[in-house]
PDB file of N, CA, C and O in Angstrom:
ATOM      1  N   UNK A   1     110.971  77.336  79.784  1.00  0.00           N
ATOM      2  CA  UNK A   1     111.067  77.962  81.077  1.00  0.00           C
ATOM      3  C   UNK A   1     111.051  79.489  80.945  1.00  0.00           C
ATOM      4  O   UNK A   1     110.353  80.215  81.653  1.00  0.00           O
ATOM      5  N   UNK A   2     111.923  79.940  79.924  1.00  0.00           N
ATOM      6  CA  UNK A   2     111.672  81.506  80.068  1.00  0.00           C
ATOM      7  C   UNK A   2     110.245  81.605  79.345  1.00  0.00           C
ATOM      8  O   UNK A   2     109.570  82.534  79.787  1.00  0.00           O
ATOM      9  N   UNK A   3     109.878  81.152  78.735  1.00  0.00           N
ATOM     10  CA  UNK A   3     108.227  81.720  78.075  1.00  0.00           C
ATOM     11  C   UNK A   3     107.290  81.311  78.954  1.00  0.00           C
ATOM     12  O   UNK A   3     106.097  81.318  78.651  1.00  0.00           O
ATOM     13  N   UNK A   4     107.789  80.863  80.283  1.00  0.00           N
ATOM     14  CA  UNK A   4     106.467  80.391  81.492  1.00  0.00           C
ATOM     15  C   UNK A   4     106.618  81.838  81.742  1.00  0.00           C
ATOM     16  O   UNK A   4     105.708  82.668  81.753  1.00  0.00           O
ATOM     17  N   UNK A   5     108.253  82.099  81.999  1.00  0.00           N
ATOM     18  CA  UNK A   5     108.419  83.658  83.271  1.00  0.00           C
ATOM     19  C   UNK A   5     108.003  84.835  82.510  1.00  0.00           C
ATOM     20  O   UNK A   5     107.679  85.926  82.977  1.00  0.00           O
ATOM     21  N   UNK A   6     108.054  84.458  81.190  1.00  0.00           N
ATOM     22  CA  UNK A   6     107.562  85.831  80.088  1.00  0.00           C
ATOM     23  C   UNK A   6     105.977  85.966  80.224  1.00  0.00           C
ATOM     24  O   UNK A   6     105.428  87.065  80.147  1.00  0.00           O
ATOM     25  N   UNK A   7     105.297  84.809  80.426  1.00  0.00           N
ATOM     26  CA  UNK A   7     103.911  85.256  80.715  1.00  0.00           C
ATOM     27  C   UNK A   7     103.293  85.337  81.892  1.00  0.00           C
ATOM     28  O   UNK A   7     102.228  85.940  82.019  1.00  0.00           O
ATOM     29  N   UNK A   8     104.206  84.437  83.354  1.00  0.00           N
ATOM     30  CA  UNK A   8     103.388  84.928  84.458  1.00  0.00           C
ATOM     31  C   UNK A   8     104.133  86.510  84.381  1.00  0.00           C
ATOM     32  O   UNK A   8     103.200  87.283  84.595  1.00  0.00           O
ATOM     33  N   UNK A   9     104.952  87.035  84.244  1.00  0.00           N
ATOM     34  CA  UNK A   9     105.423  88.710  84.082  1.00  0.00           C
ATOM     35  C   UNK A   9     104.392  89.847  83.412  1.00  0.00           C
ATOM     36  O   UNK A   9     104.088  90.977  83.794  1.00  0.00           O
ATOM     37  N   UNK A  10     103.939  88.964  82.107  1.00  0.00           N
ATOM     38  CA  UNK A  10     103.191  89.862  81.338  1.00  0.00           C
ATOM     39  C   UNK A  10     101.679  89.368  82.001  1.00  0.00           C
ATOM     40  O   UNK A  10     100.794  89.961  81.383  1.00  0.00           O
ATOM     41  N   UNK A  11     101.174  88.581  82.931  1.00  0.00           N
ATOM     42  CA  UNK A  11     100.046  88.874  83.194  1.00  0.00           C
ATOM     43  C   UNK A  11     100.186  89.251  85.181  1.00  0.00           C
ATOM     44  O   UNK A  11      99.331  89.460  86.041  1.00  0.00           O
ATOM     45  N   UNK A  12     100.843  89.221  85.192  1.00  0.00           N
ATOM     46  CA  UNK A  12     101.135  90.182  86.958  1.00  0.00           C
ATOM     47  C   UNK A  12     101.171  91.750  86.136  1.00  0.00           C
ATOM     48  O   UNK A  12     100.051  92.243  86.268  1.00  0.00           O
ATOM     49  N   UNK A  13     101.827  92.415  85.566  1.00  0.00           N
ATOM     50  CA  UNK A  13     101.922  93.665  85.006  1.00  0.00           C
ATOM     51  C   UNK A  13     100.320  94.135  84.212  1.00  0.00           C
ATOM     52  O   UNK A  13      99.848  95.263  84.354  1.00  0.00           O
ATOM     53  N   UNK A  14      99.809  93.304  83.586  1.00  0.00           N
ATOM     54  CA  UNK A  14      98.478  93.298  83.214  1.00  0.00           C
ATOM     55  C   UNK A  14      97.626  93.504  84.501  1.00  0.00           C
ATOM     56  O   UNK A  14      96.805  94.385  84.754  1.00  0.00           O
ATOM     57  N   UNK A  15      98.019  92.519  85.193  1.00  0.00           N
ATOM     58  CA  UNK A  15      96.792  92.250  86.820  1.00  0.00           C
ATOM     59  C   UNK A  15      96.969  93.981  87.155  1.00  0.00           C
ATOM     60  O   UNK A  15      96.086  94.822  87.323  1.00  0.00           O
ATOM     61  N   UNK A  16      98.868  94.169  87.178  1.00  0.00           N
ATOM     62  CA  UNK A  16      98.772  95.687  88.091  1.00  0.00           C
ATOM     63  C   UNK A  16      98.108  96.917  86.842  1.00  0.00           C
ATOM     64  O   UNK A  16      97.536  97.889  87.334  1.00  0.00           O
ATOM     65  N   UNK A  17      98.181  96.859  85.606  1.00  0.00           N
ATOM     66  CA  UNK A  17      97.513  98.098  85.009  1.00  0.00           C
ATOM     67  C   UNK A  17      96.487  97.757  85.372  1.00  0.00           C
ATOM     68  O   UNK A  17      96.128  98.703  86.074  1.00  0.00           O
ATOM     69  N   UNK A  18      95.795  97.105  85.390  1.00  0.00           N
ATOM     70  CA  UNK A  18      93.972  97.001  85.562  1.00  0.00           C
ATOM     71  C   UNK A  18      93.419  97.164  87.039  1.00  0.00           C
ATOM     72  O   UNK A  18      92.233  97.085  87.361  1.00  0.00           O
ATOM     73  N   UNK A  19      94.403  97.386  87.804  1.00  0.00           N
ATOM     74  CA  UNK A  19      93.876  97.550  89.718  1.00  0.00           C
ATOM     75  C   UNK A  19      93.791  98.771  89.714  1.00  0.00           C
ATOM     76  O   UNK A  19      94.736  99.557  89.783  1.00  0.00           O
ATOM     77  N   UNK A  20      92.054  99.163  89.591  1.00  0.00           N
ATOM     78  CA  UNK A  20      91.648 100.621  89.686  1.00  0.00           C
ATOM     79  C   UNK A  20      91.749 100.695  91.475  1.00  0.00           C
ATOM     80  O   UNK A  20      91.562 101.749  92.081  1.00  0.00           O
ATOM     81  N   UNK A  21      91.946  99.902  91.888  1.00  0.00           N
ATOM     82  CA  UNK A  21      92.418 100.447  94.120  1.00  0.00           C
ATOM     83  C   UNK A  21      92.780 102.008  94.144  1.00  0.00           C
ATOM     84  O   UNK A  21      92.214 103.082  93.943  1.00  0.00           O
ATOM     85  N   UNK A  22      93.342 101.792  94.305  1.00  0.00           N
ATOM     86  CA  UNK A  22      94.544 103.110  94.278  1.00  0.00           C
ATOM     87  C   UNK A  22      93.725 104.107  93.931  1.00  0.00           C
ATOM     88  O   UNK A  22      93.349 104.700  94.942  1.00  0.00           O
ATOM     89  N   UNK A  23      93.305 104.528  92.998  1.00  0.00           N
ATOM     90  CA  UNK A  23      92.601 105.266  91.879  1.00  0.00           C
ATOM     91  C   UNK A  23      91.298 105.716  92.398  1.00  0.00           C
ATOM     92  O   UNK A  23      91.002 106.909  92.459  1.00  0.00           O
ATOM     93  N   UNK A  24      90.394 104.606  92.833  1.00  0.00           N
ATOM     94  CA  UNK A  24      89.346 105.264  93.743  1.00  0.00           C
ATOM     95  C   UNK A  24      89.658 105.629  95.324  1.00  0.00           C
ATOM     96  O   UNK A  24      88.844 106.340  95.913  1.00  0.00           O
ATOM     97  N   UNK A  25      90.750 105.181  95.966  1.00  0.00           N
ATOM     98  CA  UNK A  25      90.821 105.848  96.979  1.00  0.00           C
ATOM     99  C   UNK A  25      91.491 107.274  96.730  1.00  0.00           C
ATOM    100  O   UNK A  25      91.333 108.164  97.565  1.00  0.00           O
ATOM    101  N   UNK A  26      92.196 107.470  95.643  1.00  0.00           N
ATOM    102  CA  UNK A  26      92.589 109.135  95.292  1.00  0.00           C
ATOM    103  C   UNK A  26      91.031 110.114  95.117  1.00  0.00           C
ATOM    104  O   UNK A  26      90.541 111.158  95.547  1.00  0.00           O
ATOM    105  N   UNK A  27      90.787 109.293  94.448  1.00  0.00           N
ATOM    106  CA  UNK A  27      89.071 109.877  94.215  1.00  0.00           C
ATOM    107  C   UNK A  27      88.370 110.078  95.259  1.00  0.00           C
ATOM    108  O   UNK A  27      87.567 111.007  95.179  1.00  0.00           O
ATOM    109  N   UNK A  28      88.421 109.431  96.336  1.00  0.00           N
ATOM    110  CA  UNK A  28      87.033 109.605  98.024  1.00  0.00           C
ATOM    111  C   UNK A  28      88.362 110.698  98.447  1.00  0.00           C
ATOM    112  O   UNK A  28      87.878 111.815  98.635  1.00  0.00           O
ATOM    113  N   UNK A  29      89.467 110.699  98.593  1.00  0.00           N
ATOM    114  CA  UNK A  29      90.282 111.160  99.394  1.00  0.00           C
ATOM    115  C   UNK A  29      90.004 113.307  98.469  1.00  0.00           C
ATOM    116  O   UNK A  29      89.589 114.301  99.065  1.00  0.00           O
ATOM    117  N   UNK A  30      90.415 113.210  97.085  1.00  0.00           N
ATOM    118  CA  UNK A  30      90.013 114.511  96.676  1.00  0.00           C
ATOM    119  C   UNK A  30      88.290 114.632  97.043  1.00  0.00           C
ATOM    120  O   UNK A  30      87.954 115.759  97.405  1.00  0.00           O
ATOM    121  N   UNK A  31      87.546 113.931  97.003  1.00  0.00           N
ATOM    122  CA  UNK A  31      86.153 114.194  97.580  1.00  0.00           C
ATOM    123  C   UNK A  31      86.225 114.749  98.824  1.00  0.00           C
ATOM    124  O   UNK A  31      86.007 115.961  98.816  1.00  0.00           O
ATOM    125  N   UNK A  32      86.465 114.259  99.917  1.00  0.00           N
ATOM    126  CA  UNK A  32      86.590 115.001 100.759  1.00  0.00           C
ATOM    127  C   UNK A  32      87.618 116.192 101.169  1.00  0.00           C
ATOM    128  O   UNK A  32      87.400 116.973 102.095  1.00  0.00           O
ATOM    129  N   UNK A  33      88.601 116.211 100.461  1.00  0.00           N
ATOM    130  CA  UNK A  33      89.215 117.163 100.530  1.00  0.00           C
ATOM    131  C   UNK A  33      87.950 119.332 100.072  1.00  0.00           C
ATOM    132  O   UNK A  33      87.770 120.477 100.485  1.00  0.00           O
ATOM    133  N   UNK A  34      87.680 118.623  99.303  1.00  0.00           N
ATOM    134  CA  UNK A  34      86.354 119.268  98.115  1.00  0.00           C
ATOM    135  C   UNK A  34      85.380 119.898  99.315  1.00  0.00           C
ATOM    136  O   UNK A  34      85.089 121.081  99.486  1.00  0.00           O
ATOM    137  N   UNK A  35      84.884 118.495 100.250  1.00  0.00           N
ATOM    138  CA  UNK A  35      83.817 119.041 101.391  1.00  0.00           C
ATOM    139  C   UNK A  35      84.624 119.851 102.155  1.00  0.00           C
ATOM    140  O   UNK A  35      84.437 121.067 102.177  1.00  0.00           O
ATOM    141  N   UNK A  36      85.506 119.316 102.788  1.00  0.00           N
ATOM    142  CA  UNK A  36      86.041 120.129 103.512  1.00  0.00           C
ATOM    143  C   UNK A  36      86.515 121.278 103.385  1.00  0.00           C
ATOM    144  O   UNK A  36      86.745 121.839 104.457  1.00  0.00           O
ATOM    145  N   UNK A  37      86.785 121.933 102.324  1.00  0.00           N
ATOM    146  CA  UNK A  37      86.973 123.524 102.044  1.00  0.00           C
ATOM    147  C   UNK A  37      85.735 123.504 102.057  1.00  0.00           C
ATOM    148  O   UNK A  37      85.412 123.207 103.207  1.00  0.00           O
ATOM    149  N   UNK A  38      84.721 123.671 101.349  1.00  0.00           N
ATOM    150  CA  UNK A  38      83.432 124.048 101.598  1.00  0.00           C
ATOM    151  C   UNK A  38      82.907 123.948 102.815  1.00  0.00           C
ATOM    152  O   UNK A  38      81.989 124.716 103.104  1.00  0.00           O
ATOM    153  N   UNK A  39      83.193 123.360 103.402  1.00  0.00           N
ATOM    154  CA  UNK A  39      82.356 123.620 104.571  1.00  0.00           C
ATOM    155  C   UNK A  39      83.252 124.920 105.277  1.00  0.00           C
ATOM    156  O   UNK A  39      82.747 125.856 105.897  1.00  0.00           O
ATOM    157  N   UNK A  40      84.579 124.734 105.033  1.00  0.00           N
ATOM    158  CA  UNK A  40      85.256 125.900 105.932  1.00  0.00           C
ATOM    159  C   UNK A  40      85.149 126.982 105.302  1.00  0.00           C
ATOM    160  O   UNK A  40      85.708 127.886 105.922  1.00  0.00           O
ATOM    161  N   UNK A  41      84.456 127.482 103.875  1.00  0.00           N
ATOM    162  CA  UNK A  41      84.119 128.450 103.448  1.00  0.00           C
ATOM    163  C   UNK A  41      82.716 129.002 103.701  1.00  0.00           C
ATOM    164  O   UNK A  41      82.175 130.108 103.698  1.00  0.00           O
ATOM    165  N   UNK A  42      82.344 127.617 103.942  1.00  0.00           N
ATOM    166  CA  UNK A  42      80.548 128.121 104.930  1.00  0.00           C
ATOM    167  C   UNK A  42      80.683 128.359 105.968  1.00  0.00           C
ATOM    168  O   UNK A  42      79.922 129.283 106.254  1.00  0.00           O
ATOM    169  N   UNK A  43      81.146 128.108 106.633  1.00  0.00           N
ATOM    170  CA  UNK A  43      81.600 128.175 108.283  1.00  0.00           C
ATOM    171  C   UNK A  43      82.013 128.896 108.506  1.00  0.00           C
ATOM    172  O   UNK A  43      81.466 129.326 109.522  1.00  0.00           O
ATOM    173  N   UNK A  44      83.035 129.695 108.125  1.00  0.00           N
ATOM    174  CA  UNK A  44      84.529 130.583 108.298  1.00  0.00           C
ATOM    175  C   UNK A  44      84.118 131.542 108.316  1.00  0.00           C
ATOM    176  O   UNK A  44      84.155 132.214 109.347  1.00  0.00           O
ATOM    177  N   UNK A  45      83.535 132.011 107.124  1.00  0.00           N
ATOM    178  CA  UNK A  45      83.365 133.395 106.825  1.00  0.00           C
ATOM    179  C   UNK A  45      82.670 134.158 107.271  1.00  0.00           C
ATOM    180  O   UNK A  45      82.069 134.687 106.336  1.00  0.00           O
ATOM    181  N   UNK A  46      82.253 134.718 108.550  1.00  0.00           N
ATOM    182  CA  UNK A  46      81.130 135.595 108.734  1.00  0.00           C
ATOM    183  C   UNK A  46      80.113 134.791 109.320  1.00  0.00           C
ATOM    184  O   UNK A  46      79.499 135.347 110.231  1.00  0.00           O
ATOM    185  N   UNK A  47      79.833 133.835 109.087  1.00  0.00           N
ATOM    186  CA  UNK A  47      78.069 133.087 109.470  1.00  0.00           C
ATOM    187  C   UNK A  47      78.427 132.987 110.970  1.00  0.00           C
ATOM    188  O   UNK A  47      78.791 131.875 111.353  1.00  0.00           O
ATOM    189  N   UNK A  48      78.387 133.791 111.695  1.00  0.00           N
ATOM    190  CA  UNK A  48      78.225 133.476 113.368  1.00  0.00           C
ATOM    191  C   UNK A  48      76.911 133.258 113.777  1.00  0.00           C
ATOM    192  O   UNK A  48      76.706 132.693 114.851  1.00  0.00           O
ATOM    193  N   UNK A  49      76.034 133.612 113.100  1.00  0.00           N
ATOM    194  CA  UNK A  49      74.804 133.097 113.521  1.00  0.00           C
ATOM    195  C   UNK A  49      74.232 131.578 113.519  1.00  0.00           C
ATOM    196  O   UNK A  49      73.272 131.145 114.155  1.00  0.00           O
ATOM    197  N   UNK A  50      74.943 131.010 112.780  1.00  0.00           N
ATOM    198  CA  UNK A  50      74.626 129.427 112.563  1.00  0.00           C
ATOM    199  C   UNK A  50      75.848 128.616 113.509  1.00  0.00           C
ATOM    200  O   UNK A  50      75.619 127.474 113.906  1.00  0.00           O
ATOM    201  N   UNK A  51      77.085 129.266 113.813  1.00  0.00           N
ATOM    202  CA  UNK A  51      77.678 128.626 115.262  1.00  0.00           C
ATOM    203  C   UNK A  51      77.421 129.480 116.402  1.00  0.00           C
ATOM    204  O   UNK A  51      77.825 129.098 117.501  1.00  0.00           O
ATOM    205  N   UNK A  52      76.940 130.341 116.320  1.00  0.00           N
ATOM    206  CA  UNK A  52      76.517 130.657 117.940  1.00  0.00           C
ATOM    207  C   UNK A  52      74.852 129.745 118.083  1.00  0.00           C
ATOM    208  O   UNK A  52      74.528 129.249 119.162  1.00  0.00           O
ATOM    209  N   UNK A  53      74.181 129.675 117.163  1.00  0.00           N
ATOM    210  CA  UNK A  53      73.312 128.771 117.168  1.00  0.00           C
ATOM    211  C   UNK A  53      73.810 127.223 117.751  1.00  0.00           C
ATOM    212  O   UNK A  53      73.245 126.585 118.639  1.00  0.00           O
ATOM    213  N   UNK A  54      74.991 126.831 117.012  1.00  0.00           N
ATOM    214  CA  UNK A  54      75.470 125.674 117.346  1.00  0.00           C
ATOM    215  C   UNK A  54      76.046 125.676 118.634  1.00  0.00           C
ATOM    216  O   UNK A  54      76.320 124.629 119.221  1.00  0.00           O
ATOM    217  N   UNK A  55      76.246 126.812 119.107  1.00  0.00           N
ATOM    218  CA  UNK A  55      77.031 126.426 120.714  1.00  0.00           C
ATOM    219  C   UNK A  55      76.114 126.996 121.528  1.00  0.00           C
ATOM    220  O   UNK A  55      76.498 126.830 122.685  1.00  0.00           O
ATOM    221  N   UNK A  56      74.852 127.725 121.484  1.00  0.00           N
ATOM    222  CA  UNK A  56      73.831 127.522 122.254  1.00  0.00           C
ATOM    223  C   UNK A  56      73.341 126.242 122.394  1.00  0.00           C
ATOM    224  O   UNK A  56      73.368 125.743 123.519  1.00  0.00           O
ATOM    225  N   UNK A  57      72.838 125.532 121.340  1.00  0.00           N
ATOM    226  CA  UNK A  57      72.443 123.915 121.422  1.00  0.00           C
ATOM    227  C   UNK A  57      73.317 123.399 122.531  1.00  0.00           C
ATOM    228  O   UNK A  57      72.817 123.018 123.590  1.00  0.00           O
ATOM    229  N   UNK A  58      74.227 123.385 122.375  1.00  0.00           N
ATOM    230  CA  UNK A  58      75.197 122.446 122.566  1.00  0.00           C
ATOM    231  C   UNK A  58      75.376 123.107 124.413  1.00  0.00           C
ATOM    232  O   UNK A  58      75.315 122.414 125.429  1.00  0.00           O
ATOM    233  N   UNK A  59      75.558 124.315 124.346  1.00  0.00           N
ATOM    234  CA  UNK A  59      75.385 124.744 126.344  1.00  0.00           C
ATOM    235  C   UNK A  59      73.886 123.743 126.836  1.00  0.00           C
ATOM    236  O   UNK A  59      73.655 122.779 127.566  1.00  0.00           O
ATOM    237  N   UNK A  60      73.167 124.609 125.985  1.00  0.00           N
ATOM    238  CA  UNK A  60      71.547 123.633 126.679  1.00  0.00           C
ATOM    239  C   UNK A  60      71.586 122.583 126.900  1.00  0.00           C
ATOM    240  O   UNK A  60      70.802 122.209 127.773  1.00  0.00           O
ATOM    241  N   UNK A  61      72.602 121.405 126.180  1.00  0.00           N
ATOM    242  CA  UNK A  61      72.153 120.179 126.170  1.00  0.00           C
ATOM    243  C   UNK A  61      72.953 120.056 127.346  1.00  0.00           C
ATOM    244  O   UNK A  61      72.284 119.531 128.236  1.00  0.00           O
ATOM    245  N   UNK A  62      74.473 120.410 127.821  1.00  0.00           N
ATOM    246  CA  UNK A  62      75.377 120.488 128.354  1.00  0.00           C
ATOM    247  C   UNK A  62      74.674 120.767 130.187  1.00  0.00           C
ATOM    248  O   UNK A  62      74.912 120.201 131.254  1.00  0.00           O
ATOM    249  N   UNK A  63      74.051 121.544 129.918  1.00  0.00           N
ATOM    250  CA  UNK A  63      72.925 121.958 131.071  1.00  0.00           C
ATOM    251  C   UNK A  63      72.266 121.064 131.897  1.00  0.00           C
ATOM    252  O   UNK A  63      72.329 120.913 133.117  1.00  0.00           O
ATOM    253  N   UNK A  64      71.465 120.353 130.831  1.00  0.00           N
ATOM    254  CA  UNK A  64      70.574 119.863 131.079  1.00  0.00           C
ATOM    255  C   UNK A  64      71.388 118.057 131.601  1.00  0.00           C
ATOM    256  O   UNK A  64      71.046 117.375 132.568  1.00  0.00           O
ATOM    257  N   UNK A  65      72.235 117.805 130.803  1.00  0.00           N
ATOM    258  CA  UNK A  65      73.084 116.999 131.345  1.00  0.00           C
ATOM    259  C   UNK A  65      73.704 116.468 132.502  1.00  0.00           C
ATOM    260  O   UNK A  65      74.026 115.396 133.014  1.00  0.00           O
ATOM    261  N   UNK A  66      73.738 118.166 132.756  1.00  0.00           N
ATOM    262  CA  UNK A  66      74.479 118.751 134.261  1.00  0.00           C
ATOM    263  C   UNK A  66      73.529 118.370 135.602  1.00  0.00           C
ATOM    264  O   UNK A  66      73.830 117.613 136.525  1.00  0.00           O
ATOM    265  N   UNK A  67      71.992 119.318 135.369  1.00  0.00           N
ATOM    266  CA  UNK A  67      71.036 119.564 135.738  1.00  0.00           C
ATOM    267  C   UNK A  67      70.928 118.233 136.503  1.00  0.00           C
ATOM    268  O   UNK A  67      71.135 118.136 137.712  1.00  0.00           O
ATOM    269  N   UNK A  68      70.403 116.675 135.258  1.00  0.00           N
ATOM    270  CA  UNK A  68      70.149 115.533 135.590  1.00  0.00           C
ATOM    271  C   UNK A  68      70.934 114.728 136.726  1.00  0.00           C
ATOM    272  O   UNK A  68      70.307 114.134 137.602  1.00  0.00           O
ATOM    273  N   UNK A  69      72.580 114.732 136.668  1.00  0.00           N
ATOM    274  CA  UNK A  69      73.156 113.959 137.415  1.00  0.00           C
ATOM    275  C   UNK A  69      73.593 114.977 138.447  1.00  0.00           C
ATOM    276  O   UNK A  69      74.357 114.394 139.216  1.00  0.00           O
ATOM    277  N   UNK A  70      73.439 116.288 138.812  1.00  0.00           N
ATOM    278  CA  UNK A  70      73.514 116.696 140.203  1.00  0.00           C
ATOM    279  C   UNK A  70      72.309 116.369 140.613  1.00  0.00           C
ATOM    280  O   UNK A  70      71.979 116.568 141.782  1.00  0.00           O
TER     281      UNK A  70
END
């Protein structure tokens, strides 16, 4: 009886070292952490020309939106 509980123990503890889970969601989670400064270092700094670009688009479409259902 104890050498049943000695090995379902030693292979549940085996099962848990070998569950890479955990491990790749740390990994997507620092991935995006990674984009996301980058992008706020592309974004942030100075480039107003590529969001005033983006919020012209975005009035026009807003417009035209408008335009249609009045």
């Amino acid at each position: 009886m104890i050498t049943k509980l000695y090995v379902d123990i030693t292979n549940y503890l085996n099962e848990l070292k070998n569950d890479e889970q955990g491990v790749t969601a740390i990994e997507y989670g620092l991935i995006g952490v990674a984009m996301a400064l980058m992008l706020i270092a592309v974004l942030g700094t100075g480039n107003n020309d590529f969001l005033g670009a983006l919020q012209n688009a975005f009035e026009k479409i807003g417009t035209e939106i408008n335009s249609k259902n009045g």
